[in-house]
mmCIF file of the C-alpha atoms, coordinates in Angstrom:
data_MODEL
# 
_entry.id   MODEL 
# 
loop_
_atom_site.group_PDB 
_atom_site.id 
_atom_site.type_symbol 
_atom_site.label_atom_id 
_atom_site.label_alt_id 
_atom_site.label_comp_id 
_atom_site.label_asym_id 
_atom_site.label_entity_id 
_atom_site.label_seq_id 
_atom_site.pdbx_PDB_ins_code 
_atom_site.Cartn_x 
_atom_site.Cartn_y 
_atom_site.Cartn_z 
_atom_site.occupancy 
_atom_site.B_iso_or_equiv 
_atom_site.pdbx_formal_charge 
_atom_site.auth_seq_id 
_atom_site.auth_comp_id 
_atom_site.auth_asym_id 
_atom_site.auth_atom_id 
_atom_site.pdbx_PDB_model_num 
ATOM 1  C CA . UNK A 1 1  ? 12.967  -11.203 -20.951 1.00 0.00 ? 1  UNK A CA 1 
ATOM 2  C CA . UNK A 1 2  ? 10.078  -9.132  -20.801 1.00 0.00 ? 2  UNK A CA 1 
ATOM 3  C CA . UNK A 1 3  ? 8.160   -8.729  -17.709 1.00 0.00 ? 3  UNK A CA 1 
ATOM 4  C CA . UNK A 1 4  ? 4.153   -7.515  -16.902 1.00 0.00 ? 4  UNK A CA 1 
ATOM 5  C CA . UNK A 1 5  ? 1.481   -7.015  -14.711 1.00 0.00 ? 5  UNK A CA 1 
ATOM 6  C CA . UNK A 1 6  ? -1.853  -8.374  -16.151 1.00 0.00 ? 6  UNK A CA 1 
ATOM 7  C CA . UNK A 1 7  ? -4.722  -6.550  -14.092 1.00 0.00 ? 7  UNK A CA 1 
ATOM 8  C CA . UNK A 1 8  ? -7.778  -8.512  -14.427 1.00 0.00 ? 8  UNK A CA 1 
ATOM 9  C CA . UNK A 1 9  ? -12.098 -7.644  -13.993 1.00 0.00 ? 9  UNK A CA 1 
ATOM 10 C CA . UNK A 1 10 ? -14.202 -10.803 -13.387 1.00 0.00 ? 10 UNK A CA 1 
ATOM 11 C CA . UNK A 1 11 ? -17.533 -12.065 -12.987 1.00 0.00 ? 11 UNK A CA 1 
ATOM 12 C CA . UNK A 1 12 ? -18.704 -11.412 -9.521  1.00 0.00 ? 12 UNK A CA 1 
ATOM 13 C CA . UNK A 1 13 ? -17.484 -14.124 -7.241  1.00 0.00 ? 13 UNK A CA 1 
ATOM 14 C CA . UNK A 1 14 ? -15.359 -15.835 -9.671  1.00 0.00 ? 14 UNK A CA 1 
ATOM 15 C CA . UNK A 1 15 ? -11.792 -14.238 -8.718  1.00 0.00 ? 15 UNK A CA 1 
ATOM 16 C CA . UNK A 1 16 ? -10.441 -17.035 -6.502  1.00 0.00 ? 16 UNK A CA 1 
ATOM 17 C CA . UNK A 1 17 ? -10.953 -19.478 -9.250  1.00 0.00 ? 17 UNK A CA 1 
ATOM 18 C CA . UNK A 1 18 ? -9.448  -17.055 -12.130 1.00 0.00 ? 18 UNK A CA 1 
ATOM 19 C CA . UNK A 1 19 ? -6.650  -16.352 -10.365 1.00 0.00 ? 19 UNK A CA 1 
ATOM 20 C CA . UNK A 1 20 ? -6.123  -20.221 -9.861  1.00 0.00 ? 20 UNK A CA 1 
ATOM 21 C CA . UNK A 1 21 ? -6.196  -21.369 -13.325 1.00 0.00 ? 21 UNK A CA 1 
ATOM 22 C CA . UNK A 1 22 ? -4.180  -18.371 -14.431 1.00 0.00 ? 22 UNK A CA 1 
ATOM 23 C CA . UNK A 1 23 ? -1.330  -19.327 -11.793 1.00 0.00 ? 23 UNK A CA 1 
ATOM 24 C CA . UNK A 1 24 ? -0.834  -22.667 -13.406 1.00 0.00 ? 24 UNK A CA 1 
ATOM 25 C CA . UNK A 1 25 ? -0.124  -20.950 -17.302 1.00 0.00 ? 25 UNK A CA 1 
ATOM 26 C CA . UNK A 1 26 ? 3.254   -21.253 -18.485 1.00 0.00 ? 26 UNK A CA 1 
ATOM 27 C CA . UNK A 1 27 ? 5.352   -17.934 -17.875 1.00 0.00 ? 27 UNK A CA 1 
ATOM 28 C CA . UNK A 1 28 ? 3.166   -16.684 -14.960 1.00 0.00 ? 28 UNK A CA 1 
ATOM 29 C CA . UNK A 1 29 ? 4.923   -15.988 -11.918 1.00 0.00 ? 29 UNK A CA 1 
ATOM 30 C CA . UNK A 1 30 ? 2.230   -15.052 -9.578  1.00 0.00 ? 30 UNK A CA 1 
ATOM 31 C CA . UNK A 1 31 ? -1.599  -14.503 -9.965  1.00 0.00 ? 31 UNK A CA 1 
ATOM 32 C CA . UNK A 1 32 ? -3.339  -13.085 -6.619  1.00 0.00 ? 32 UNK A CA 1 
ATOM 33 C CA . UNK A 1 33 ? -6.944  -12.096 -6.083  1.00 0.00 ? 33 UNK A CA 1 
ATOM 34 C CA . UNK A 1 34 ? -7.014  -8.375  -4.959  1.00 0.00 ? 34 UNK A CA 1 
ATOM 35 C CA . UNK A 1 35 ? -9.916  -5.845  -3.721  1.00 0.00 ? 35 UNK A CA 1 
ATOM 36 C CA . UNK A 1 36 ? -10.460 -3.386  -5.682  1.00 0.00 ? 36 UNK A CA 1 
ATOM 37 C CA . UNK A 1 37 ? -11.122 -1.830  -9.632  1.00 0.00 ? 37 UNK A CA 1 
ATOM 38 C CA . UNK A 1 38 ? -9.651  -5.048  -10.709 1.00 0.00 ? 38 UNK A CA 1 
ATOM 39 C CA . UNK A 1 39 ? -10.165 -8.670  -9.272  1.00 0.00 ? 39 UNK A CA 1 
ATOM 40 C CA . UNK A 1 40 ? -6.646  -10.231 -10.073 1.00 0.00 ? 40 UNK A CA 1 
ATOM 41 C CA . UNK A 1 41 ? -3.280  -9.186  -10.807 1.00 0.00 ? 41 UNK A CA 1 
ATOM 42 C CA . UNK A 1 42 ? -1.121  -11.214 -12.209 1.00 0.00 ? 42 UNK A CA 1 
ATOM 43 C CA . UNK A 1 43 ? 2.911   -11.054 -12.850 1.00 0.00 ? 43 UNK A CA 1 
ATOM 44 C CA . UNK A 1 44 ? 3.936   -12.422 -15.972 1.00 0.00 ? 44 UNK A CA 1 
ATOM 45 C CA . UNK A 1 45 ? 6.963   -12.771 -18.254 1.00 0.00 ? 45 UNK A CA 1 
ATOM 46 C CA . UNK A 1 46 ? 7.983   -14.117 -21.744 1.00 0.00 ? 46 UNK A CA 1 
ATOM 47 C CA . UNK A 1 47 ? 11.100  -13.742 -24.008 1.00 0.00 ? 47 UNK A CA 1 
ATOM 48 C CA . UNK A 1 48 ? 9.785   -11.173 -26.193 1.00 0.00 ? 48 UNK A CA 1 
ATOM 49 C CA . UNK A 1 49 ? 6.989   -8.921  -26.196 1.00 0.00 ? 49 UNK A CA 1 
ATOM 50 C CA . UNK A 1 50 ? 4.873   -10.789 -29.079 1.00 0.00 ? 50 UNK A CA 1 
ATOM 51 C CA . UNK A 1 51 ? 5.666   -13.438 -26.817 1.00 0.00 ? 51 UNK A CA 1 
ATOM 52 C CA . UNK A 1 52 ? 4.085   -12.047 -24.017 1.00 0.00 ? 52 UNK A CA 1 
ATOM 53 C CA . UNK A 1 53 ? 0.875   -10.837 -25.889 1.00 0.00 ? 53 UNK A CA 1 
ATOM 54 C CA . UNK A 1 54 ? 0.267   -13.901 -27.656 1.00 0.00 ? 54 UNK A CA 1 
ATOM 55 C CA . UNK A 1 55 ? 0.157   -15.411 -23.783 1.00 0.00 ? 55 UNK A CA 1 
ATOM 56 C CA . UNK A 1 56 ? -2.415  -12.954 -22.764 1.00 0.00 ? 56 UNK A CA 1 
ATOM 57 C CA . UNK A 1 57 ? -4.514  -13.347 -25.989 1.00 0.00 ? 57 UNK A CA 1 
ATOM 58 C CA . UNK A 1 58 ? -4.408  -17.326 -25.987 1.00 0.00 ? 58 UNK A CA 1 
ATOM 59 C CA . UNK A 1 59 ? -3.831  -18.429 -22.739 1.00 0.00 ? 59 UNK A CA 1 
ATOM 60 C CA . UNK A 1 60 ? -5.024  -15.421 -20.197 1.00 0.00 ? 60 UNK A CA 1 
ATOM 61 C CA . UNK A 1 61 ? -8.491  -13.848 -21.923 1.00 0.00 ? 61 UNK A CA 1 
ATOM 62 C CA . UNK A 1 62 ? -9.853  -17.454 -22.916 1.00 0.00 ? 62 UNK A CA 1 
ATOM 63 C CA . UNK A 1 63 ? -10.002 -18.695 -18.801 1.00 0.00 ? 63 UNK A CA 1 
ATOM 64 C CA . UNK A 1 64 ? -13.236 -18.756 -17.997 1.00 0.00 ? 64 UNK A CA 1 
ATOM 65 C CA . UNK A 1 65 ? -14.892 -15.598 -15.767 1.00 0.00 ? 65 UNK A CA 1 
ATOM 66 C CA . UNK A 1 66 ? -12.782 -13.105 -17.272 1.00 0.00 ? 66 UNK A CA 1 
ATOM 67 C CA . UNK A 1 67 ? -14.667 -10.117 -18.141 1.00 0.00 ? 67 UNK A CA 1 
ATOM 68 C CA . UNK A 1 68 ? -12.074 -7.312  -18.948 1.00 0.00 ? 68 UNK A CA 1 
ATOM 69 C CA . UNK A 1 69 ? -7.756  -7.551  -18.408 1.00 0.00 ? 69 UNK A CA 1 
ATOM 70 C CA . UNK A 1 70 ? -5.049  -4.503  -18.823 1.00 0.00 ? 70 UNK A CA 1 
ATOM 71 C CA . UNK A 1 71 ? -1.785  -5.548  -19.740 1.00 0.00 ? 71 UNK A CA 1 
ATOM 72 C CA . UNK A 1 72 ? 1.158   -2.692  -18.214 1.00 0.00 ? 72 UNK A CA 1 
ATOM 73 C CA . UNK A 1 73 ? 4.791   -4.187  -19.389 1.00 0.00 ? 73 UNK A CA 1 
ATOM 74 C CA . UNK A 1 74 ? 7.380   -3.508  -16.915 1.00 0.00 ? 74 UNK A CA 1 
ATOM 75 C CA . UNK A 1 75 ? 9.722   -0.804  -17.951 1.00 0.00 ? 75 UNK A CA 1 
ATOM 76 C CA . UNK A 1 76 ? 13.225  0.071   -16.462 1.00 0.00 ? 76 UNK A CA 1 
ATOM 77 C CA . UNK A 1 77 ? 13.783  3.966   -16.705 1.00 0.00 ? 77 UNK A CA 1 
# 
């Protein structure tokens, strides 16, 4: 299982509603709307990591208001 945050930029005021639609994708675990350089963070996970981008190319970047997203995998060092 691979695990990663998703940090997210959005159109000005449209945060609360990103972070809603993204919380009801398959393999998201948590989507929150946050202050700061980005406008949501979301946790996400998948079984693989092609897995994972193929969720944040299909499923994450097409929801509407999404300007810009960052995608950090979780490592375990």
């Amino acid at each position: 299982m691979v695990q990663a945050y998703i940090l997210i930029q959005t159109e000005v005021g449209k945060a609360s509603t990103v972070a809603d639609v993204i919380a009801k994708i398959p393999g998201v675990i948590q989507a929150e709307d946050v202050t700061g350089p980005y406008d949501v963070i979301v946790r996400a996970q998948a079984d693989t990591v092609d897995d994972l981008g193929r969720m944040v190319v299909a499923r994450v970047q097409q929801v509407e208001g999404i300007t810009r997203t960052l995608t950090c995998p979780v490592v375990h060092i």
